[in-house]
Backbone as a ProteinNet text record, in pm:
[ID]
protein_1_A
[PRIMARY]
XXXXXXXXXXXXXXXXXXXXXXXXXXXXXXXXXXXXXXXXXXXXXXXXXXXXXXXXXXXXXXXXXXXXXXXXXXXXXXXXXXXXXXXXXXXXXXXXXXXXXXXXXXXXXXXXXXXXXXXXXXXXXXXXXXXXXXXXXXXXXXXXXXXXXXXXXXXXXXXXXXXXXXXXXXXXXXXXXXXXXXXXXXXXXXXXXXXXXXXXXXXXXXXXXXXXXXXXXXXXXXXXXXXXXXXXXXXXXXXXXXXXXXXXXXXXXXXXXXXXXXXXXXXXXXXXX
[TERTIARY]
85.7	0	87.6	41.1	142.3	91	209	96.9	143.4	1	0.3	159.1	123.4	239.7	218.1	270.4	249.2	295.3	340.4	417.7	359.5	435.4	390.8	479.7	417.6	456.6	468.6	615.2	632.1	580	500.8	478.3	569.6	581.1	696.9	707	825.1	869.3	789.9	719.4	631.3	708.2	660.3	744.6	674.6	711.3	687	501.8	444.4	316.9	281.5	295.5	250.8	188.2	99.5	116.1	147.1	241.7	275.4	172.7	172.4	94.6	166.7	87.5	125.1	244.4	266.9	394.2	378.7	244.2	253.8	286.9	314.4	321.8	172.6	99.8	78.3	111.5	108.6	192.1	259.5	317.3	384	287.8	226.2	84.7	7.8	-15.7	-180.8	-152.7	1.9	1.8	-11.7	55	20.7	-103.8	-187.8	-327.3	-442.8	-383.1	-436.6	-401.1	-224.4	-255.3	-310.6	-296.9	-373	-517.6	-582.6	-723.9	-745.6	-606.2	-672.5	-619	-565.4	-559	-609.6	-711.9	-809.1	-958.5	-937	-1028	-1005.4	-919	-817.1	-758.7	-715.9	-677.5	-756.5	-884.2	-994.1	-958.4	-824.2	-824	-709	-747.2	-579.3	-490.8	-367.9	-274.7	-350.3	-365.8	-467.3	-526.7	-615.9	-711.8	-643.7	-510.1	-448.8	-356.9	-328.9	-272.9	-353.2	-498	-569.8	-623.6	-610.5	-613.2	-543.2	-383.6	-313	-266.4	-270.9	-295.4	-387.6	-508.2	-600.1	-577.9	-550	-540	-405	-278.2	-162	-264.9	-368.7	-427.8	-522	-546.3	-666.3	-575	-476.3	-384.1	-291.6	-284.6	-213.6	-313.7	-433.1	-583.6	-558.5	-524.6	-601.3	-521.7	-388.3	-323.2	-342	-405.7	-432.1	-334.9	-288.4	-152	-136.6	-48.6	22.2	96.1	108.7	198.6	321.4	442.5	581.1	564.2	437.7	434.5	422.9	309.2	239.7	381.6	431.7	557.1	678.7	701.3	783.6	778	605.8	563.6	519.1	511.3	464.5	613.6	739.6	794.2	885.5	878.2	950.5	881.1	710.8	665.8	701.3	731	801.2	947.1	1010	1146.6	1142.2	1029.6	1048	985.5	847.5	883	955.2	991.6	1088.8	1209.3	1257	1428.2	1368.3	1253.5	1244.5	1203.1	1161.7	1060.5	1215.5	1300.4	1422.7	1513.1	1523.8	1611.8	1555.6	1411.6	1354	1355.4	1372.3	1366.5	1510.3	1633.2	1766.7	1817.1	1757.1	1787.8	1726.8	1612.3	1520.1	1650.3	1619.1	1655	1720.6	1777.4	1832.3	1815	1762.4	1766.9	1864.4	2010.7	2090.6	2106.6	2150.7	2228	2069.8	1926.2	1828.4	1848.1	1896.1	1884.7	1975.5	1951.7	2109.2	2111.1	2038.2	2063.8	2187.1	2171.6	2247	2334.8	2337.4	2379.9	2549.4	2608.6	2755.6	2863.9	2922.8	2997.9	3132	3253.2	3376.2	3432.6	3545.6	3607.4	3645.8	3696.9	3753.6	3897.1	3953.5	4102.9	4084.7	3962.5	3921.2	3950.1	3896.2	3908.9	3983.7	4124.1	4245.5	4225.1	4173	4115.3	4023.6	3899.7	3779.7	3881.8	3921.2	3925.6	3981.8	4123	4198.4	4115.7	3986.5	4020.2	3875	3809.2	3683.9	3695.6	3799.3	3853	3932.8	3958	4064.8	3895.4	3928.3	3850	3802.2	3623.1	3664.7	3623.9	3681	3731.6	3625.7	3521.2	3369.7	3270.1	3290.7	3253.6	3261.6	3423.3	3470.7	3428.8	3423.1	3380.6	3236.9	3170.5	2986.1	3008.2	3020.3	3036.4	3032.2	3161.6	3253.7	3110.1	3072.5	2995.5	2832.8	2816.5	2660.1	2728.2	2801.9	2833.8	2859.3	2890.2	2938.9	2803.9	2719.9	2564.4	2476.4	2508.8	2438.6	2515.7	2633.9	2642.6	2618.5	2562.9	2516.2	2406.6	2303.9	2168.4	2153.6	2289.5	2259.7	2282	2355.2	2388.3	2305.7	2253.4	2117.3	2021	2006.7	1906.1	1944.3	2079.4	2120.6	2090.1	2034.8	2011.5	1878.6	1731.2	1637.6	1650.4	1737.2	1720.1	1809.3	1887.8	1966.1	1950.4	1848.8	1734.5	1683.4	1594.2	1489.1	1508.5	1661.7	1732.2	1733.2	1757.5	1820.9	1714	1582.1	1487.6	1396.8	1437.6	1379	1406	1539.7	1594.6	1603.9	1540.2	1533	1480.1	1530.1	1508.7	1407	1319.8	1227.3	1304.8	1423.3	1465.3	1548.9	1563	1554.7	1452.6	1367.5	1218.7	1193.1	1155.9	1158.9	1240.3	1383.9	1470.7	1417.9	1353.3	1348	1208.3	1121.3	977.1	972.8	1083.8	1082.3	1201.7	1284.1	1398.1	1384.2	1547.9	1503.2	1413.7	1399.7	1308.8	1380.5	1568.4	1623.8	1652.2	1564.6	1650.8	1657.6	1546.5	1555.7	1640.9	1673.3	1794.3	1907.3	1941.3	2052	2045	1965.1	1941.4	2012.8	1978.9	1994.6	2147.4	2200.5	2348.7	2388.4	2404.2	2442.9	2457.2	2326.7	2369.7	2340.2	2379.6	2382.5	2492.1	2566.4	2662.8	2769.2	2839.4	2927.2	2896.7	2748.3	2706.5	2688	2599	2584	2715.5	2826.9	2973.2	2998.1	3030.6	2996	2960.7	2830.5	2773.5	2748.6	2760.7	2789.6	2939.2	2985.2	3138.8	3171.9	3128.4	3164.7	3067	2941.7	2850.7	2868.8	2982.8	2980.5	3080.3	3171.9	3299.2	3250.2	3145.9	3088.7	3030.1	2932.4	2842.7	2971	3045.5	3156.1	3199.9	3217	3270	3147.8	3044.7	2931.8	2867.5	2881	2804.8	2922.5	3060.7	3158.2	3228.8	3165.8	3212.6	3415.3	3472.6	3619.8	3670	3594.4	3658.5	3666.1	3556.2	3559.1	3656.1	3669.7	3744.5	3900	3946.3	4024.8	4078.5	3970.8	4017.4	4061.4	3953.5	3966.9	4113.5	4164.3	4259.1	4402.5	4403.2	4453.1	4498.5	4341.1	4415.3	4438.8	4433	4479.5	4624.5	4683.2	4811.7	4881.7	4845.2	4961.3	4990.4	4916.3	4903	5062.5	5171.1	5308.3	5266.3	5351.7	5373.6	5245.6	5146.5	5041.3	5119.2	5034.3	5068.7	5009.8	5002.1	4932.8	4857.9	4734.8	4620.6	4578.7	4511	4470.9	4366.6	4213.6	4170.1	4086.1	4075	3973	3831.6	3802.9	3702.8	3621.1	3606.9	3473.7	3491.9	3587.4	3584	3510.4	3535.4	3439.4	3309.4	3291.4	3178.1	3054	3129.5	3055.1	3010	3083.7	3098.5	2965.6	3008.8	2885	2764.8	2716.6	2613	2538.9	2614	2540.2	2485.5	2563.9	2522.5	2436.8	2382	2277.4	2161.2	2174.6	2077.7	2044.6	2107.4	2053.3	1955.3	2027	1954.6	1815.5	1776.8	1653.7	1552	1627.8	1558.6	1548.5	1587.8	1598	1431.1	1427.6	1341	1213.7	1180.6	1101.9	1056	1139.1	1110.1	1045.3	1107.8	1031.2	877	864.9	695.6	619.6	689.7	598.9	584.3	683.6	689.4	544.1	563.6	526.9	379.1	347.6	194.8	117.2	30.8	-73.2	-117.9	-111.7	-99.9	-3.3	132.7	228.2	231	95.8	140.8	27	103.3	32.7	-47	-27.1	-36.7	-156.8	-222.4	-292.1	-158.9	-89.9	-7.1	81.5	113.5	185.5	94.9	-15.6	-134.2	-153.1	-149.7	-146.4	-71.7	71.9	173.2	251.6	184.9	285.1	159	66.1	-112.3	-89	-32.9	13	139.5	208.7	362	310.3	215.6	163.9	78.3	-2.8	-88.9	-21.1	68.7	158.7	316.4	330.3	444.3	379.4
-121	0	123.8	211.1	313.7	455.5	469	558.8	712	824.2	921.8	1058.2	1128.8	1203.4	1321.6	1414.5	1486.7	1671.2	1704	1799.5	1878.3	1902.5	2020.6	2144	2251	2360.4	2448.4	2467.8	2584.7	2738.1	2766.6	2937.8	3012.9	3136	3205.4	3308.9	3368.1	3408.5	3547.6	3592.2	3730.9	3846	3958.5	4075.6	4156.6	4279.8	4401.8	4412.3	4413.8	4410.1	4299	4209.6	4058.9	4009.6	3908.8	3814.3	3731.3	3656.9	3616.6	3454.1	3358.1	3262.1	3205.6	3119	3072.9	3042	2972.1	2921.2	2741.7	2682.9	2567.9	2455.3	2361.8	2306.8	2154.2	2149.4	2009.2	1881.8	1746.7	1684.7	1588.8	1517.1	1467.9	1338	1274.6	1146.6	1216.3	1332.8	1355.5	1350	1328.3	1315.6	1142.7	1099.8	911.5	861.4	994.2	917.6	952.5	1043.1	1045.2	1015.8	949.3	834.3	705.1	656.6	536.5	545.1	633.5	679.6	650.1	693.7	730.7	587.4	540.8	423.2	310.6	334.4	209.9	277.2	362.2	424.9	388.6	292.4	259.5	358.7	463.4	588.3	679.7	672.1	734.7	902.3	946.2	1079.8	1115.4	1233.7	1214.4	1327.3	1303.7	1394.8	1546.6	1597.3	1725.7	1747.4	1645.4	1665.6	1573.1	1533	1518.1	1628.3	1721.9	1853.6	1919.7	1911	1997.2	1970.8	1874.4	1820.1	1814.2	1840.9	1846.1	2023.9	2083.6	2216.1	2286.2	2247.2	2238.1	2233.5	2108.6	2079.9	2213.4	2247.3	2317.9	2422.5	2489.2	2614.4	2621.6	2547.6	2545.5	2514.7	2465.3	2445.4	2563.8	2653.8	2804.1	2889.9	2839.3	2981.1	2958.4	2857.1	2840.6	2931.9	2981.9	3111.7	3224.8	3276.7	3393.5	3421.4	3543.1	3612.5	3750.8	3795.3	3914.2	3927.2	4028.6	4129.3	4150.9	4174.4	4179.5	4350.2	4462.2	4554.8	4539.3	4482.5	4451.1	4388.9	4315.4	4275.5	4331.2	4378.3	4515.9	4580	4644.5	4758	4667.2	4540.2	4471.3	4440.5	4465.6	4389.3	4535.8	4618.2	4735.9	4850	4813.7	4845.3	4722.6	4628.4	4549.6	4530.9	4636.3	4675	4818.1	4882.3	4982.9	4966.4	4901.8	4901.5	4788.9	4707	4662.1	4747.6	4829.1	4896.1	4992.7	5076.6	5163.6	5135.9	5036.9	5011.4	4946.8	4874.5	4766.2	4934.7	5024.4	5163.2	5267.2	5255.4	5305.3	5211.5	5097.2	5023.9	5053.9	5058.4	5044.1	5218.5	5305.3	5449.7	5466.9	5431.3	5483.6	5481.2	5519.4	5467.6	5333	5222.6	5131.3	5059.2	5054.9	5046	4926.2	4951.2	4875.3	4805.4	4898.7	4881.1	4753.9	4815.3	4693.6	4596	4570.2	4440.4	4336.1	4218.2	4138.8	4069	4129.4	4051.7	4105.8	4221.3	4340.2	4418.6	4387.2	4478	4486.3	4591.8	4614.1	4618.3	4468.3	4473.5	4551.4	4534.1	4620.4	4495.3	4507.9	4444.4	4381.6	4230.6	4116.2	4125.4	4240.7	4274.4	4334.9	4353.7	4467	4312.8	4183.8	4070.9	4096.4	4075.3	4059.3	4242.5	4325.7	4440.6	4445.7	4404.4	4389.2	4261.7	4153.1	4055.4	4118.4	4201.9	4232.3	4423.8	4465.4	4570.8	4553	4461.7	4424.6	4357.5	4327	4306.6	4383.3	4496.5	4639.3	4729.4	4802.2	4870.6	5024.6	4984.6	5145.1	5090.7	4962.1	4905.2	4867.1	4818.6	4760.5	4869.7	4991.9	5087.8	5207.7	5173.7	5261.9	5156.7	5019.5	4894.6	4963.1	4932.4	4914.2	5102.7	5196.9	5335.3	5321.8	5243.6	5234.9	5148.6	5028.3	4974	5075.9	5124.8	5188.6	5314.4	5371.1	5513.5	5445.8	5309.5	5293.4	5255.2	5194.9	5156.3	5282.4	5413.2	5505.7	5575	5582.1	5650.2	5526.4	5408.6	5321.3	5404.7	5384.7	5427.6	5578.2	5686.7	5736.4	5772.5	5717.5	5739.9	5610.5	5516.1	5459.4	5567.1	5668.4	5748.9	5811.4	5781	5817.9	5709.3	5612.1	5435	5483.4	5488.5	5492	5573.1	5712.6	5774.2	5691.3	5631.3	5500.3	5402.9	5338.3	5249.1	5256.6	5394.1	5419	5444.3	5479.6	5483	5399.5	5324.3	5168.2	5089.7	5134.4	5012.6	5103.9	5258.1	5279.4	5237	5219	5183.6	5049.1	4986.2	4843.1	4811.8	4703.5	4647.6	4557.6	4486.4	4345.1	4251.5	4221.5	4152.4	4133.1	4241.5	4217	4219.1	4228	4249.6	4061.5	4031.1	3880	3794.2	3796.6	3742	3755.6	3858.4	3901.5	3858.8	3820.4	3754.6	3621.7	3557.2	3382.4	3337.9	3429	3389.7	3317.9	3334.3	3296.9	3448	3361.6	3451	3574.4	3610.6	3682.7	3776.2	3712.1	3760.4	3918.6	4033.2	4156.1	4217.4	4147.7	4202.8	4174.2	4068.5	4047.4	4178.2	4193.9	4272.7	4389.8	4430.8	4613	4566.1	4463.6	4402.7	4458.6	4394.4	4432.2	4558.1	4659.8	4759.2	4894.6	4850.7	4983	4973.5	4871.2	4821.5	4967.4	4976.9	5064.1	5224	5265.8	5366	5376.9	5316.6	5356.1	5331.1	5261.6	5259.4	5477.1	5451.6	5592.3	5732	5692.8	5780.5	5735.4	5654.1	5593	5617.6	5638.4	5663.4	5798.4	5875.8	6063.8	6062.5	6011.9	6018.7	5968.3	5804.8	5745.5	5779.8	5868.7	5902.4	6055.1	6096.8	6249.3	6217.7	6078.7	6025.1	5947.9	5895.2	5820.7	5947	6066.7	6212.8	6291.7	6274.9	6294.1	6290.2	6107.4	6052.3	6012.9	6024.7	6011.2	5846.2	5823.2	5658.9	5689	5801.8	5821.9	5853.7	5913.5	5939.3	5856.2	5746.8	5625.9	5544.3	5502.7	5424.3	5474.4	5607.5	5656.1	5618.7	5635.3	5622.3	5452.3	5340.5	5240.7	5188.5	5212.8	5155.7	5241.9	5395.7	5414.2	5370	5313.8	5220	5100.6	5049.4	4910	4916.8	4978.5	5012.9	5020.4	5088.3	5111	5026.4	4934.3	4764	4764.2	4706.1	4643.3	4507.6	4498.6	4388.6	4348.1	4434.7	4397.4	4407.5	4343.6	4399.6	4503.5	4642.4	4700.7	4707.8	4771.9	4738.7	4885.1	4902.4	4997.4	4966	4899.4	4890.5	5013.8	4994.8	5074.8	5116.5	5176.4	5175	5247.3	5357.4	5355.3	5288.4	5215.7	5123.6	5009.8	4963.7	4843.5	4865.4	4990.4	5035.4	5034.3	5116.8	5110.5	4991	4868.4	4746	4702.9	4717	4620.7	4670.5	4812.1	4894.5	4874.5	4848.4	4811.9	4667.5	4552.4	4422.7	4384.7	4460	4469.3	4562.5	4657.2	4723.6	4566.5	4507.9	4458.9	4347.3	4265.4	4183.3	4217.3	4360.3	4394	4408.2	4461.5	4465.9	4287.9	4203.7	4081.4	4046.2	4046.5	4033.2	4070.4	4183.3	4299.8	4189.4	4165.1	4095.3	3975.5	3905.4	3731.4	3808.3	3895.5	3933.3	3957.1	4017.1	4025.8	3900.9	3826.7	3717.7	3571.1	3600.2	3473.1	3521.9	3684.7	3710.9	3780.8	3766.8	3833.8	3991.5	3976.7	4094.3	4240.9	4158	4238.4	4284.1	4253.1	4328.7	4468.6	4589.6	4652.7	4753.7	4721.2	4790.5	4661.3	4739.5	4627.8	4577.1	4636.8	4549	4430.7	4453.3	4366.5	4279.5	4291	4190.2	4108.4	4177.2	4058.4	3955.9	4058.5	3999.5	3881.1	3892.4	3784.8	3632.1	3734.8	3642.9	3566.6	3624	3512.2	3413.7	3464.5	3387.7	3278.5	3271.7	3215.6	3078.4	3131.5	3033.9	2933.8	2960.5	2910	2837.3	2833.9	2735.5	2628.9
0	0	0	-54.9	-32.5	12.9	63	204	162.1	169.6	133	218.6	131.7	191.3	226.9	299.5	389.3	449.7	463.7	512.9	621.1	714.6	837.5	814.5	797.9	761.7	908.1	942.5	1062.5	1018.1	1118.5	1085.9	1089.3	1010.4	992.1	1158	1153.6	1288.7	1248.4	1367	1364.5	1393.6	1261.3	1213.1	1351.9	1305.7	1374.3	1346.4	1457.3	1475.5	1430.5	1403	1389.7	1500.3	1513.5	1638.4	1690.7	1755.1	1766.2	1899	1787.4	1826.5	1977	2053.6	2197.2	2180.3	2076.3	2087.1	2142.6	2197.7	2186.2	2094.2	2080.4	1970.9	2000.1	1964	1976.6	2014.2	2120.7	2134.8	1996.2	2015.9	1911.6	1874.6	1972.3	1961.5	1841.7	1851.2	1761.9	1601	1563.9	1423.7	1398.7	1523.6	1510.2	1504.7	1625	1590.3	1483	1439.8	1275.7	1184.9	1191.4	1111.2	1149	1235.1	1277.6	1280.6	1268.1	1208.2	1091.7	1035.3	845	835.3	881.7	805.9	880.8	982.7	993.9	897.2	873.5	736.1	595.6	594.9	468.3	364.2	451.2	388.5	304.1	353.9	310.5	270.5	404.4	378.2	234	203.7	91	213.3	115.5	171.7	242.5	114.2	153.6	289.4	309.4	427.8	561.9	537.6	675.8	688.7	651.2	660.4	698	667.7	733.3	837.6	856.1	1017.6	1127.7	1075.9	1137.5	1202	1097.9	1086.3	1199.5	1171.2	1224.5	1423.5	1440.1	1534.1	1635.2	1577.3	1586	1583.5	1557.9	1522	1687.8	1694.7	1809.7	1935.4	1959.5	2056.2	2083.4	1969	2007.3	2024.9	1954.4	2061.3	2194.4	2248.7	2354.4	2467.5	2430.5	2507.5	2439.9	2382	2317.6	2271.3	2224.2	2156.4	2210.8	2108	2155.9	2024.4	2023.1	1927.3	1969.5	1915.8	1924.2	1989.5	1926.2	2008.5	2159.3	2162.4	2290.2	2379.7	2330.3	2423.2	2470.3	2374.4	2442.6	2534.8	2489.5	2602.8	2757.9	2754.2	2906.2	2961	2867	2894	2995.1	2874.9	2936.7	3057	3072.2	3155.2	3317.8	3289.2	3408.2	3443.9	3358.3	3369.5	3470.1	3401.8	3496.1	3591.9	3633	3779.1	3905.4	3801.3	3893.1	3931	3802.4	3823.4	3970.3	3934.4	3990.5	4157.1	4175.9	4341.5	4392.1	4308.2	4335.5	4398.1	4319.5	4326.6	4454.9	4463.9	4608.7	4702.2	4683.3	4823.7	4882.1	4802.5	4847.3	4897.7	4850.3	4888.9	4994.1	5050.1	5162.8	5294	5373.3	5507.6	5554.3	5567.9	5628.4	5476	5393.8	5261.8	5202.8	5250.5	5303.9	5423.7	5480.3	5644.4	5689.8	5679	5746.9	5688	5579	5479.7	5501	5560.9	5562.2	5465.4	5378	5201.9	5129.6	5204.9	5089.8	5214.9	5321	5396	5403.2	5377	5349.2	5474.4	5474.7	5566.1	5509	5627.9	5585.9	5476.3	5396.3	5309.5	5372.2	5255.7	5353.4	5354.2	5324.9	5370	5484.8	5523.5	5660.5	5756.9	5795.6	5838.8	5969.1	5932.1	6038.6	6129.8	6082	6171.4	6244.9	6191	6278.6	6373	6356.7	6456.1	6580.7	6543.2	6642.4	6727.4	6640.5	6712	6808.6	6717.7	6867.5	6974.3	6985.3	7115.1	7196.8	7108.2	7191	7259.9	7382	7465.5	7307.7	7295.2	7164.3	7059.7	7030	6911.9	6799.1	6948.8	6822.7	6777.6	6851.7	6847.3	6714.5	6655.9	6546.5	6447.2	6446.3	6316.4	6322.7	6424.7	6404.2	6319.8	6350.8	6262.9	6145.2	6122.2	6017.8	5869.6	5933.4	5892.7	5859.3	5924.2	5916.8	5840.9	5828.7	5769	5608.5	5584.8	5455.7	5415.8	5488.4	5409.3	5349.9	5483.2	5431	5290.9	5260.5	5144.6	5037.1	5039.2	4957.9	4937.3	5043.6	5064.1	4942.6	4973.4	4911.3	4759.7	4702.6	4605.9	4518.6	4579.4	4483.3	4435.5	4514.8	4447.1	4297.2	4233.6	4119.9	4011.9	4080.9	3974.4	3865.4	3923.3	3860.1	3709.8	3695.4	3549.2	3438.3	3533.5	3398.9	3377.8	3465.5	3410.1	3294.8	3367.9	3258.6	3112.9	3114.8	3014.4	2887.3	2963.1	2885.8	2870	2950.8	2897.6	2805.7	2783.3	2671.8	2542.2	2528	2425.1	2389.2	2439.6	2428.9	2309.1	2207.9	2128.3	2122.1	2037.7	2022.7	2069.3	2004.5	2018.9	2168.6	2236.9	2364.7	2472.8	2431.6	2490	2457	2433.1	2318.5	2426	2455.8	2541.6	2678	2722	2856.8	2870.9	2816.6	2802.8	2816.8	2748.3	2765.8	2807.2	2858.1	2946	3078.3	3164.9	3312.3	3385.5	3533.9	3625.6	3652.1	3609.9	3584.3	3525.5	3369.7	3272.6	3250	3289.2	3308.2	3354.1	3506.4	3564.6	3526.6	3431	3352.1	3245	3176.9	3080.3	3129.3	3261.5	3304.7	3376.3	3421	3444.4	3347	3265.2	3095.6	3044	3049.1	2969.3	3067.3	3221.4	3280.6	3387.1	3420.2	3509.3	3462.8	3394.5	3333.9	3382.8	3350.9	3376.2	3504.5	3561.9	3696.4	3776.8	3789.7	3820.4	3789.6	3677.9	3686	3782.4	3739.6	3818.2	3979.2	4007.7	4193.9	4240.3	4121.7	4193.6	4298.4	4238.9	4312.6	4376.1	4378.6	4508.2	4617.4	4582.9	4672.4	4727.2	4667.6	4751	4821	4818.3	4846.2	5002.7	4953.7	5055.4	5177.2	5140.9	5243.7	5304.5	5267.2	5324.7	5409.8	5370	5437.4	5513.2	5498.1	5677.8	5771.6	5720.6	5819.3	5789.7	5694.5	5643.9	5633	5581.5	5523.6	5650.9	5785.2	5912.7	5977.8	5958.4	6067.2	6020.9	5876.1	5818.2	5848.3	5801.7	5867.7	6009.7	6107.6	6257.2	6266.7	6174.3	6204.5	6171.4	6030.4	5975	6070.2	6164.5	6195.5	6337.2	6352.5	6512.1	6509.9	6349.6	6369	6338.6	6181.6	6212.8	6276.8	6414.4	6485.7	6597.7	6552.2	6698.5	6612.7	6700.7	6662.2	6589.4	6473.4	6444.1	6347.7	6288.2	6244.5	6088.5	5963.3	5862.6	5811.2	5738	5718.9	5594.4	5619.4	5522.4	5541.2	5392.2	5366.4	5214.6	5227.5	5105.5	5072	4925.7	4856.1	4880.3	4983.3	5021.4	4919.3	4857.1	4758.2	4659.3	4550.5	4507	4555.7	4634.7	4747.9	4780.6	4815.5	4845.7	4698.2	4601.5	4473.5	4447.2	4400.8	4364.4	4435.7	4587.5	4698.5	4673.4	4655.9	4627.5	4520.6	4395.6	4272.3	4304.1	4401.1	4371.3	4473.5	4534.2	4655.8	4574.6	4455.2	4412.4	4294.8	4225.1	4164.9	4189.7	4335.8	4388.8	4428	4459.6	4508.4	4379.9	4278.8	4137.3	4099.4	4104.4	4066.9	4124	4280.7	4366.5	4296.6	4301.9	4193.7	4082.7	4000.6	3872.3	3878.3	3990.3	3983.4	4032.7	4114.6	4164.8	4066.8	3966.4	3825.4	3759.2	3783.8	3668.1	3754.8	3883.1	3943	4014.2	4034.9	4093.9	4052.7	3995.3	3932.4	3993.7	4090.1	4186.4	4173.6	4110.1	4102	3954.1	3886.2	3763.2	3741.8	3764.3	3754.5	3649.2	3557.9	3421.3	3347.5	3253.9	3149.4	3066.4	3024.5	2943.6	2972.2	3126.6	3161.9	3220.8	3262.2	3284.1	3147.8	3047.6	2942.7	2866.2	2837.7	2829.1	2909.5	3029.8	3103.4	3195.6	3166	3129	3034.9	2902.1	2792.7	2862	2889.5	2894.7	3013.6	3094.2	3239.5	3150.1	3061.9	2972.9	2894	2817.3	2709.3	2793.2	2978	2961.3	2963.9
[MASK]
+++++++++++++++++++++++++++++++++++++++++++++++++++++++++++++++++++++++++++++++++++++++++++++++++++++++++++++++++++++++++++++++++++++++++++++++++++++++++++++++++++++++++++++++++++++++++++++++++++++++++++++++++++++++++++++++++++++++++++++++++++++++++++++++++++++++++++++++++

């Protein structure tokens, strides 16, 4: 007998305003059991009308998550960029922002180590660390307030094709995204704040006093690290973690999406894994 022939045709990848179907595929059984249909039918169907059955079937299995437009995705995608960057950028500037957080909270450097050991045990000693420590969180605290306009930056300019990545990526992938193309900048611009803010709340006097009373113990080696270098570094990777946070709430609660677009966009992405 010779058995009819066939083809499954992939849909083409959706342009600019296109829609873009669920993205399910059908399982891989429903083409076996239409042939094992058509041919306890003795191949009643022709080629033709098992394509359209098959078709068919791939058509009604991507309704069933609705769609979206490559517009539409962008804008849910870059409306959950910004408020994650932005609530992730006010949670870390407020008040203890840092310093309350023991997610993010900025201890001294680990060249600081052999200092804290030997000076919290000198009479004074835990006194100039605990300073030293809370004066470096607050010029964290403050110089996050410079994060949110270079966000907003970068997720204006966002591409489809990075909008696209950040839609069916990991529970990350946003905050990878703003890793990526704002790490450089905000380094930048956190640098002179954070060396303004360490002069400010007394973070460069305490550090000062600390590294000057450990020095002069005999016999110590001396240390002297980079403190707004260190400080910058720790600041950005405690702002991103809070933006990370931010993102899975959009990605994982219905609650947290506050916009229609991102109610739909990620309404789709919730339907279609």
């Amino acid at each position: 007998m010779k058995l009819p022939s066939f083809r499954l045709h992939s849909a083409p990848i959706a342009g600019h305003g296109q829609r873009i179907n669920s993205g399910r595929r059908f399982p891989r059984w429903i083409p076996i059991l239409l042939l094992s249909a058509t041919a306890t039918l003795n191949w009643s169907c022709d080629a033709e009308s098992v394509n359209a059955i098959l078709q068919s079937a791939g058509e009604t299995l991507g309704e069933s998550g609705g769609s979206i437009t490559n517009a539409e995705a962008v804008l849910g995608i870059k409306d959950a960029l910004k408020q994650g960057a932005t609530s992730g950028a006010d949670i870390v500037s407020a008040v203890n922002g840092y310093f309350g957080n023991p997610l993010i909270k900025i201890a001294l450097p680990p060249e600081a180590e052999p200092v804290v050991d030997v000076l919290s045990k000198l009479p004074g000693g835990q006194k100039l660390l605990d300073d030293a420590v809370l004066s470096i969180n607050r010029a964290a605290e403050d110089a996050a307030k410079e994060a949110a306009p270079i966000f907003v930056n970068a997720i204006t300019s966002m591409s489809v094709n990075d909008a696209m990545g950040i839609l069916f990526g990991e529970q990350d992938a946003a905050t990878d995204y703003l890793i990526a193309k704002t790490t450089t900048k905000l380094t930048d611009k956190f640098t002179p704040v954070i060396d303004n803010s360490l002069g400010k709340t007394g973070a460069t006097r305490y550090w000062g006093d600390v590294m000057e009373r450990y020095n002069k113990i005999p016999l110590v080696k001396k240390v002297d690290p980079d403190l707004s270098s260190f400080v910058t570094t720790k600041a950005l990777d405690g702002l991103f973690v809070m933006v990370a946070q931010e993102e899975i709430k959009v990605r994982e609660s219905i609650s947290s999406r506050t916009t229609p677009m991102m109610k739909k966009v990620f309404g789709y992405v919730d339907a279609n894994r």
